[in-house]
C-alpha positions as CSV (number, residue, x, y, z in Angstrom):
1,X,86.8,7.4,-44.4
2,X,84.1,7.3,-47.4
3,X,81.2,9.0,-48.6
4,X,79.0,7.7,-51.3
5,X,77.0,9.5,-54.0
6,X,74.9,7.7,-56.0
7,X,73.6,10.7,-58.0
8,X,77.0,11.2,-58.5
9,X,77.4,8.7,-61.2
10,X,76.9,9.6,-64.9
11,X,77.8,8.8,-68.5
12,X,81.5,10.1,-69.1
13,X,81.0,12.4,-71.7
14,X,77.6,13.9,-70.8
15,X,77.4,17.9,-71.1
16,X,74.0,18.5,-69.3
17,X,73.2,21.8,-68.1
18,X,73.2,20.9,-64.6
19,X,76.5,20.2,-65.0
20,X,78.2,23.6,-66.1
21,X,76.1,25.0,-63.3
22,X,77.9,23.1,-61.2
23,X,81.0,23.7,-62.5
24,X,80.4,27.4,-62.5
25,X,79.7,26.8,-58.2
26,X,82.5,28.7,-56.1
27,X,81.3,26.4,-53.3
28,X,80.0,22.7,-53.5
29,X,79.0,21.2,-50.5
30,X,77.7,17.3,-50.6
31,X,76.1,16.0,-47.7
32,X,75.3,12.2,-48.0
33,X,75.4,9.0,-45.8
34,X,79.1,7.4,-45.8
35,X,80.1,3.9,-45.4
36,X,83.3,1.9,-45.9
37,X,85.6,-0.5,-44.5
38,X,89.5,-0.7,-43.1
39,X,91.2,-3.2,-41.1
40,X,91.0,-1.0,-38.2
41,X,87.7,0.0,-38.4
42,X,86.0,-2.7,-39.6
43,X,83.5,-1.6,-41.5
44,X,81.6,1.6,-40.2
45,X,78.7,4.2,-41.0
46,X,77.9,7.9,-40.7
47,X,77.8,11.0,-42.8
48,X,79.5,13.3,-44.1
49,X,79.9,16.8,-45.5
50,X,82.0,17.0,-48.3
51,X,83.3,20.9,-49.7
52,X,85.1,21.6,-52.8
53,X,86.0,25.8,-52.5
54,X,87.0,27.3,-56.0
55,X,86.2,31.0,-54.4
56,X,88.5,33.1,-56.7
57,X,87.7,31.5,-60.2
58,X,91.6,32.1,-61.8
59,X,93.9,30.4,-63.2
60,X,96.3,30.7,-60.5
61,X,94.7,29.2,-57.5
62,X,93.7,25.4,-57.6
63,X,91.0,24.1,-56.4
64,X,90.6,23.8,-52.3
65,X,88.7,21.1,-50.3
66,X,87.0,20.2,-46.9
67,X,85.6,17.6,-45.1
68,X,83.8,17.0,-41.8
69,X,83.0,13.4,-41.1
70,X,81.0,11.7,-38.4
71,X,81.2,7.8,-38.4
72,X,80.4,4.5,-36.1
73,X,82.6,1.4,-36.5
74,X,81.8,-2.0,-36.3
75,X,85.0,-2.2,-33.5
76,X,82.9,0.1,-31.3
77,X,84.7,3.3,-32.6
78,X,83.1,6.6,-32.5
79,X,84.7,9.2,-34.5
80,X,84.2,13.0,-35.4
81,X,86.8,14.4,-38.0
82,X,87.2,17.6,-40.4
83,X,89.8,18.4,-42.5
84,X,90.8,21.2,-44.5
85,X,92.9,22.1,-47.5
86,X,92.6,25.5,-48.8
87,X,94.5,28.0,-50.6
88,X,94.1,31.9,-50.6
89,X,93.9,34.1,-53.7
90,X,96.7,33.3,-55.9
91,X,98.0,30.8,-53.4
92,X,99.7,33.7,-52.0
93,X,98.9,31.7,-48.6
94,X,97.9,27.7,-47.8
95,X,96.3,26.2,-44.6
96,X,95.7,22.4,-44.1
97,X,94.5,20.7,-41.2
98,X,92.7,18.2,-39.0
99,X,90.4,18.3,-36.3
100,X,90.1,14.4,-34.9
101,X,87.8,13.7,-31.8
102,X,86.6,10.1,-31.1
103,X,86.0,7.1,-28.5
104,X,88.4,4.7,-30.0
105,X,88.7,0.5,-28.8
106,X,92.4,-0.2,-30.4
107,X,95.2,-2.8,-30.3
108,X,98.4,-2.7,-29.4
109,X,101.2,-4.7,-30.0
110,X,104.6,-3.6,-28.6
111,X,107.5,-1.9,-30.2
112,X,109.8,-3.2,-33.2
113,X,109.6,-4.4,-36.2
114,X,109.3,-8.2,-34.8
115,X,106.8,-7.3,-32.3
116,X,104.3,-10.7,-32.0
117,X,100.7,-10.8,-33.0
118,X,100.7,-13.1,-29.8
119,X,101.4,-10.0,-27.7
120,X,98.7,-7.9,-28.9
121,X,95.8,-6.6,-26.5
122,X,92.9,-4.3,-27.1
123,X,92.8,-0.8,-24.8
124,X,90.1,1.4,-24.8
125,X,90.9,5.7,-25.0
126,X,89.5,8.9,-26.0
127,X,91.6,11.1,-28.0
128,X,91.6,14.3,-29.3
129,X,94.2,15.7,-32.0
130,X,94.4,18.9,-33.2
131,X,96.6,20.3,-36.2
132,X,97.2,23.0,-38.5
133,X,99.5,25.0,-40.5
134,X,99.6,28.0,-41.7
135,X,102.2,28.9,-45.1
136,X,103.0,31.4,-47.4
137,X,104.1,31.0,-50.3
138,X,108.0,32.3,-51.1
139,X,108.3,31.6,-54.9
140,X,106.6,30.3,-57.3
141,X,104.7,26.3,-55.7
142,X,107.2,26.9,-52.9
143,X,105.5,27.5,-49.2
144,X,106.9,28.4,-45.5
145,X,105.0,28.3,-42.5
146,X,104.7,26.8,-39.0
147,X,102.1,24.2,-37.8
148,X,101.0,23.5,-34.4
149,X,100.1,19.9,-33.3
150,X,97.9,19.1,-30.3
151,X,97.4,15.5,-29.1
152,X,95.8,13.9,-26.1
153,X,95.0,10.3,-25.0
154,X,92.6,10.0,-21.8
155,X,90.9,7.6,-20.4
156,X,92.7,4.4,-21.2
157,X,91.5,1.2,-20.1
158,X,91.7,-2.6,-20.6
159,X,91.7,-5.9,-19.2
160,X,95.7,-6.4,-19.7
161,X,97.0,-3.0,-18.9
162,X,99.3,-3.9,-16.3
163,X,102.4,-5.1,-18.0
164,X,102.7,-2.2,-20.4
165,X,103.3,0.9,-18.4
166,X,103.3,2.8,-21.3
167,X,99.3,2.7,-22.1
168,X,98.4,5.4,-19.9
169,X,96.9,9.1,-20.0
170,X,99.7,11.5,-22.0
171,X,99.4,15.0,-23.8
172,X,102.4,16.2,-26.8
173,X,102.4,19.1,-28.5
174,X,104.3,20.2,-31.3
175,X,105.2,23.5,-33.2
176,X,107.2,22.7,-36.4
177,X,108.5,24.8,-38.8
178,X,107.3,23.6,-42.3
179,X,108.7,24.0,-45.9
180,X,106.5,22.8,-49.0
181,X,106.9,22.5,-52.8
182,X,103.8,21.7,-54.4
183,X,103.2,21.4,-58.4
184,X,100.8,19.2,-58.5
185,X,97.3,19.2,-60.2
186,X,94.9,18.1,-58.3
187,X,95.6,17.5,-54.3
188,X,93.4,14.3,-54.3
189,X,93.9,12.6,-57.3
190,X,97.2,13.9,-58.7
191,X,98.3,12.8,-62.5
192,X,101.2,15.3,-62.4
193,X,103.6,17.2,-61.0
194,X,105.7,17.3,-57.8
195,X,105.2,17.5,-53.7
196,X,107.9,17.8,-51.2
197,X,106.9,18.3,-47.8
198,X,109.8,19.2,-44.9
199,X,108.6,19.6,-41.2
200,X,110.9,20.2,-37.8
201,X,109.0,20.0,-35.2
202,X,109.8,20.6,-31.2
203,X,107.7,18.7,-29.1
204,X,106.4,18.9,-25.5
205,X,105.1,15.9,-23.1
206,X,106.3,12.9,-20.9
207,X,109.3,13.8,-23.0
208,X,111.1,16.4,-24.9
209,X,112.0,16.0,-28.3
210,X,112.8,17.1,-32.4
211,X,110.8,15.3,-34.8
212,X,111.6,15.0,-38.4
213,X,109.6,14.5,-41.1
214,X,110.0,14.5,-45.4
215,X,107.5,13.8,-47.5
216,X,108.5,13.1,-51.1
217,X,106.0,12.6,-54.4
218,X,106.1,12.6,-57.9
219,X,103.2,11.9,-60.4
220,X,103.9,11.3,-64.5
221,X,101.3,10.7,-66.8
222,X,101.7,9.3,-70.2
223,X,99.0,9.4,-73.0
224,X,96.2,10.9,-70.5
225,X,96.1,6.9,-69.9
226,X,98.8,5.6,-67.6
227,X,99.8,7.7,-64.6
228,X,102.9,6.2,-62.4
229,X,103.0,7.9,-58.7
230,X,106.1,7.3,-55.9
231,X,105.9,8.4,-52.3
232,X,109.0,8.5,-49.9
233,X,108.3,9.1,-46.3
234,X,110.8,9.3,-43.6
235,X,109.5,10.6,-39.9
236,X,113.0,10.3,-37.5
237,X,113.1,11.8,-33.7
238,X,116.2,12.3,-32.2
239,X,114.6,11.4,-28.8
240,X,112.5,9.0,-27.5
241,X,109.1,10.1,-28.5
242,X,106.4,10.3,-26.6
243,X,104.3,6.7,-27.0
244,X,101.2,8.1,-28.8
245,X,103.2,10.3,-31.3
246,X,105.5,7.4,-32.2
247,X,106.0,6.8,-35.9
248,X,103.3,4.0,-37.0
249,X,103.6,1.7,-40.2
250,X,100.4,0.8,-41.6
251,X,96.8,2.2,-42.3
252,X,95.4,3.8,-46.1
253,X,99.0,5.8,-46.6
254,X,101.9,4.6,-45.2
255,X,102.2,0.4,-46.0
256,X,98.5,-0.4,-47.0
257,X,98.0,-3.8,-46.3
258,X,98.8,-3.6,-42.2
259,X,96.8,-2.7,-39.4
260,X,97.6,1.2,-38.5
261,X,100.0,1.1,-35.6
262,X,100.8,-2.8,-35.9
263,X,104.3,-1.9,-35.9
264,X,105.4,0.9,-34.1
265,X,108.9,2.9,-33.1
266,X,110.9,5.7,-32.9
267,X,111.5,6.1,-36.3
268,X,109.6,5.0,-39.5
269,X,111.0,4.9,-43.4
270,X,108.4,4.4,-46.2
271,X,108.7,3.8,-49.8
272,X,105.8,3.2,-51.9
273,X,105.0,2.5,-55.6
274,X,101.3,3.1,-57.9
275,X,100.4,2.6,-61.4
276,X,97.4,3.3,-62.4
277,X,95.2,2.8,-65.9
278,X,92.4,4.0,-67.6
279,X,90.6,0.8,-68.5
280,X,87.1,1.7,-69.4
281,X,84.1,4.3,-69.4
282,X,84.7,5.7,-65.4
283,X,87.2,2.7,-64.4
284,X,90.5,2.5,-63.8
285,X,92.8,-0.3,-62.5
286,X,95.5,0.3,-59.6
287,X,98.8,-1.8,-59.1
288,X,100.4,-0.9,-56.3
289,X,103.6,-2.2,-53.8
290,X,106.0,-0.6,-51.4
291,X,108.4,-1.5,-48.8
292,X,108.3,-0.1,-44.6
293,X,110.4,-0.2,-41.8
294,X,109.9,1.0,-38.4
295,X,113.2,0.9,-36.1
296,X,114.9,2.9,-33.0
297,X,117.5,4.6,-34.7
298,X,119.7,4.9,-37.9
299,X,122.3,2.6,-35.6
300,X,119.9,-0.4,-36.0
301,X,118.1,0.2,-39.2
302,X,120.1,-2.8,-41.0
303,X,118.9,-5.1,-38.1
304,X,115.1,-3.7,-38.6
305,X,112.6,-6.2,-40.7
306,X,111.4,-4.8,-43.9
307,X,108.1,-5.1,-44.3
308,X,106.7,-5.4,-47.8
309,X,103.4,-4.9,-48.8
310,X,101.5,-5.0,-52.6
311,X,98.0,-5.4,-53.8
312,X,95.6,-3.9,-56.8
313,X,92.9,-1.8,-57.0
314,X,89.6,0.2,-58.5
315,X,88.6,3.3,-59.4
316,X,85.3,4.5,-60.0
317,X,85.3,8.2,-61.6
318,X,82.9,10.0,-59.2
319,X,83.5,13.8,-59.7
320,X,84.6,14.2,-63.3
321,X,84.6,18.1,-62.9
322,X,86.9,18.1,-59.9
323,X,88.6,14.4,-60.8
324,X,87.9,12.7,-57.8
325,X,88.1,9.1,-57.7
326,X,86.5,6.7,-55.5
327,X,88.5,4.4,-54.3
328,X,88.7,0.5,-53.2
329,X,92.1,-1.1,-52.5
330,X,93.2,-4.8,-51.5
331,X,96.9,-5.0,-49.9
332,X,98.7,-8.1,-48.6
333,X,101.7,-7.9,-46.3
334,X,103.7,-10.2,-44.6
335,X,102.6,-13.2,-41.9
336,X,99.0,-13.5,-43.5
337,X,98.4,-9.5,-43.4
338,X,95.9,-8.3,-45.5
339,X,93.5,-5.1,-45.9
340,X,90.6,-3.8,-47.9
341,X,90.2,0.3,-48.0
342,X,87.4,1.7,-49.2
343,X,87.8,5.6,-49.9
344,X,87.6,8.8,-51.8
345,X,90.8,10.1,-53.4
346,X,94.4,8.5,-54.3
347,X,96.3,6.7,-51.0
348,X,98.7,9.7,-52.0
């Protein structure tokens, strides 16, 4: 989701006072309206609350942020969100999280990789997903902890309901144990370093099972110009999941370009791609491209489709003292797919 600030906007190299006030701020908090637009929302308006948490003021701890969101989509959605990244003093521990409570029309497609736009039907659910976890750090940029996941569907209805059995009221929870390396600069607009991200997570529900997940990034930056910025994912149960915490292709982070969830299964494998200039003044130009494939198991990965997906973007300098970009994204994928995302901070 997005949030505007006109006031926001200034000449690049301007040193007002103002300004090193702000800077000087162990807590910034912007409230302004927020609009935007994504290919599962439509487009959709609200406000939101956004927090940028430098409490200790040394060298050693990087910057934290927050957000709580609260937005109404064209598609009928409502949705209340907050999310958190914050480190401690010295980073000696790190929390991140989600709180994600909304009234949310949705389609649905079937599972595979080949599932057929002909299939898909709209349901109707509340849902409420909770997350967070709690690490500390080990050695130097290097984190252990454990997360706990909470995630209920209710009320689901629809006109069409009766041929998939699978649409229906369901709870999962999750503890994982979590392992993360984390050198780079910035957490939303990174221009260097390194993040790997390792979770194991047991889950309860319909059924039991272990889910997987690695999360790979690397950032390089030549001549303060010209930053390059790769993302593996890989999320891989070795159970049948249960339905709503199966692995989705799709949405701002993981195959921009396809509706969130269009493709669903078991297991999902992501590789994506970014280069992105300075052009001018506050703008920057994004290239971007990546190849996704959702699939039942490592058995039948070769017989999988592999869903491509590319598309350019811009970027509007809107926080030069915390280097926060805003963000708008076009993608195209495969059999006329397309999507427009409209957001604050990089896609990763």
């Amino acid at each position: 989701m997005l949030a505007i600030s006109i006031s926001s906007f200034g000449q690049k190299n301007k040193k007002s006072e103002s300004t090193k006030v702000k800077k000087d701020r162990k807590v910034k908090v912007l409230p302004v309206p927020a609009f935007g637009y994504s290919p599962e929302t439509r487009a959709y308006v609200g406000a939101v609350a956004l927090f940028t948490l430098d409490l200790y003021k040394d060298s050693l701890t990087r910057t934290s942020n927050a957000k709580v969101e609260l937005n109404y989509t064209w598609n009928k959605q409502s949705i209340l969100e907050a999310q958190w990244s914050y480190f401690f003093k010295e980073e000696k521990w790190f929390t991140d999280g989600k709180f994600h409570l909304s009234k949310y029309p949705d389609q649905y497609f079937g599972i595979g990789s080949y599932s057929e736009d002909t299939l898909g039907i709209t349901f109707n659910s509340n849902r409420l997903i909770s997350k967070i976890d709690v690490l500390k750090r080990v050695r130097k940029s290097l984190f252990a902890g454990i997360g706990l996941e909470y995630i209920k569907y209710s009320k689901i209805s629809g006109d069409d309901l009766g041929t998939f059995d699978e649409l229906r009221n369901q709870e999962n929870f999750e503890i994982s144990v979590d392992g993360i390396f984390d050198s780079r600069n910035n957490l939303l607009n990174s221009t260097s370093g390194k993040y790997a991200n390792v979770s194991v997570g047991y889950n309860l529900g319909a059924n039991e099972y272990v889910k997987t997940r690695v999360d790979l990034r690397t950032y390089k930056t030549w001549k303060d110009k010209y930053t390059f910025a790769m993302r593996f994912f890989n999320e891989f149960t070795n159970n049948a999941p249960n339905f709503y915490d199966m692995a989705k292709m799709g949405g701002d982070i993981n195959g921009r370009g396809y509706f969130y969830g269009r493709y669903r299964d078991n297991n999902l494998s992501s590789l994506q791609v970014e280069g992105r200039f300075d052009i001018w003044w506050r703008l920057d130009l994004a290239v971007f491209g990546g190849l996704s494939s959702v699939y039942s198991g490592f058995d039948n990965l070769s017989a999988s489709r592999i869903a491509p997906n590319y598309g350019f973007g811009l970027r509007i300098l809107a926080d030069k003292a915390e280097n926060v970009n805003l963000r708008f994204d076009y993608a195209l994928g495969i059999d006329g797919q397309s999507g427009f995302y409209v957001s604050f901070g990089e896609s990763f």
